[in-house]
N, C-alpha and C positions, 0 to 999 in steps of 0.2 A: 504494500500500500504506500503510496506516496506520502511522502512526511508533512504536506501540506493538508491534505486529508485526514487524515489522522490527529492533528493537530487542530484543525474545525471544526470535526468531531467532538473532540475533549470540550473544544471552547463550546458549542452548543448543545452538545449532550443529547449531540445528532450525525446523524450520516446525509441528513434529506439538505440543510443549507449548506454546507459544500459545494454539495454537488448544486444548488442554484448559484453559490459564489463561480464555481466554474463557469457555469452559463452562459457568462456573460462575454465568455474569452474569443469563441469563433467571431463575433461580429468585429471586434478588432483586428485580428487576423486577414476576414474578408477587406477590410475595410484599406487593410495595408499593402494586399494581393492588389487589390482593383488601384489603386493610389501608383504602386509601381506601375500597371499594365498600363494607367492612364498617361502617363509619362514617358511610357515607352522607353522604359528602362529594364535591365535585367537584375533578376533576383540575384544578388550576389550575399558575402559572408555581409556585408555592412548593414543590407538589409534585415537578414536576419538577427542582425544584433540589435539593429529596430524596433523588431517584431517582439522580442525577448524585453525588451524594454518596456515596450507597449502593452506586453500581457500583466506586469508587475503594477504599471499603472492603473489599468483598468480593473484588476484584480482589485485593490485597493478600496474604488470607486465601488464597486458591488459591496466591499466587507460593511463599509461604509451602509449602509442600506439596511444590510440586511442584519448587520448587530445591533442598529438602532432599535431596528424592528420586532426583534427575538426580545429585547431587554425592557421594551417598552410594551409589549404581550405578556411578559412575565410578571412585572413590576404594576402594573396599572390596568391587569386583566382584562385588554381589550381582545376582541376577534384580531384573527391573523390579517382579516383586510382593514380594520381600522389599524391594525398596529405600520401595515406595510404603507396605508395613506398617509398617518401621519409622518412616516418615516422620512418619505419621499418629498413630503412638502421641507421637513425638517432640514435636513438633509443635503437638499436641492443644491446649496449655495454654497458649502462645502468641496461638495461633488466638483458644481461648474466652475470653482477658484481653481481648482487641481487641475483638472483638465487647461482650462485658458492658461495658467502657468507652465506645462509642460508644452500645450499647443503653441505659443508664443515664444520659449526657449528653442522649439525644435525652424522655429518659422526662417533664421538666420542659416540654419543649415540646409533645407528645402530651397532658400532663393539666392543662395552665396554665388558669390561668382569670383572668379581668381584662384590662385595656385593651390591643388588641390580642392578644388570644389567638389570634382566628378570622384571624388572618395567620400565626400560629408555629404552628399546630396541624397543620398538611397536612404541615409541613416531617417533627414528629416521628411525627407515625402512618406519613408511608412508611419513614423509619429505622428505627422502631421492626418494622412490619411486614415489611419486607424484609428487616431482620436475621436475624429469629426464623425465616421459612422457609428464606430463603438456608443459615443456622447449620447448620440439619436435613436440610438435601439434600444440601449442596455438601460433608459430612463423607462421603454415606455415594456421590455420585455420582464426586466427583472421583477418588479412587482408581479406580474401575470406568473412568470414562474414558482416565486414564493408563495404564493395561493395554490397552485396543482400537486405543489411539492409538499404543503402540509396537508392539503386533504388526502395526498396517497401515504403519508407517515399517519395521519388520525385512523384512514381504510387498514395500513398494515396494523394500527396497534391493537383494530378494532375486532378483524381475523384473530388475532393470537389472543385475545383475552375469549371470545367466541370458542378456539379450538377447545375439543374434548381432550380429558385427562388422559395420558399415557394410560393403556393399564399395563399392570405387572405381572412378569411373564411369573406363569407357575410352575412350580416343579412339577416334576414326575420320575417316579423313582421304579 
């Protein structure tokens, strides 16, 4: 198991928000793929060092969310969708400082020009690109996810307390 996993686990004293913190990771990715292709540039190592950057960021941007959410359902006994509403409004401004901070650091590497650019340019088109759709999906998907993802952990806990008792095997002599 991934040690990241495992470790959001402990913090939620879940397997189900992980795997929604994950969630959020392909739309940056896509978002860093299509940002190169639109450029018309090749995927090299610098991109991918990009991409690996961008999934830390956005990774972040979900924990964000989704801890509020979890702490603020625990703490203040709301439903999983007011806690994930409130979260999101709460949240919001956090979130969009992080993002505009990274998407503004990388914007000088995206539009540099001189010695060395065509080395620092791959880095900031997929920051750049992966920010912007990541920003636009993972606001409007991660909520929708945190709701499927606790009704199928309430459906799993709801099976296992439902299942009949083992019985015990008998002897026979």
């Amino acid at each position: 198991m991934p040690p990241f996993t495992s470790f959001s686990a402990s913090l939620y004293e879940s397997f189900i928000h992980p795997i929604t913190i994950l969630s959020t990771l392909p739309s940056a990715g896509i978002g860093a793929l299509l940002a190169i292709q639109f450029i018309k540039s090749d995927l090299n190592i610098i991109a991918l060092i990009g991409i690996i950057l961008l999934i830390g960021i956005v990774k972040k941007n979900a924990i964000l969310m989704i801890d509020f959410a979890v702490q603020v359902e625990r703490e203040e006994g709301l439903s999983p969708v007011e806690a994930i509403y409130k979260a999101c409004l709460l949240r919001f401004r956090p979130i969009l400082m992080t993002t505009m901070a990274a998407l503004l650091g990388a914007m000088p590497l995206a539009l540099g020009a001189g010695v060395g650019s065509e080395l620092r340019r791959p880095l900031g088109i997929t920051i750049v690109g992966g920010l912007i759709l990541s920003q636009m999906l993972t606001l409007f998907t991660t909520p929708v996810v945190y709701i499927y993802m606790d009704r199928l952990q309430s459906w799993i806990q709801g099976a296992r307390s439902h299942a009949p008792a083992p019985v015990p095997a008998t002897q026979t002599d």
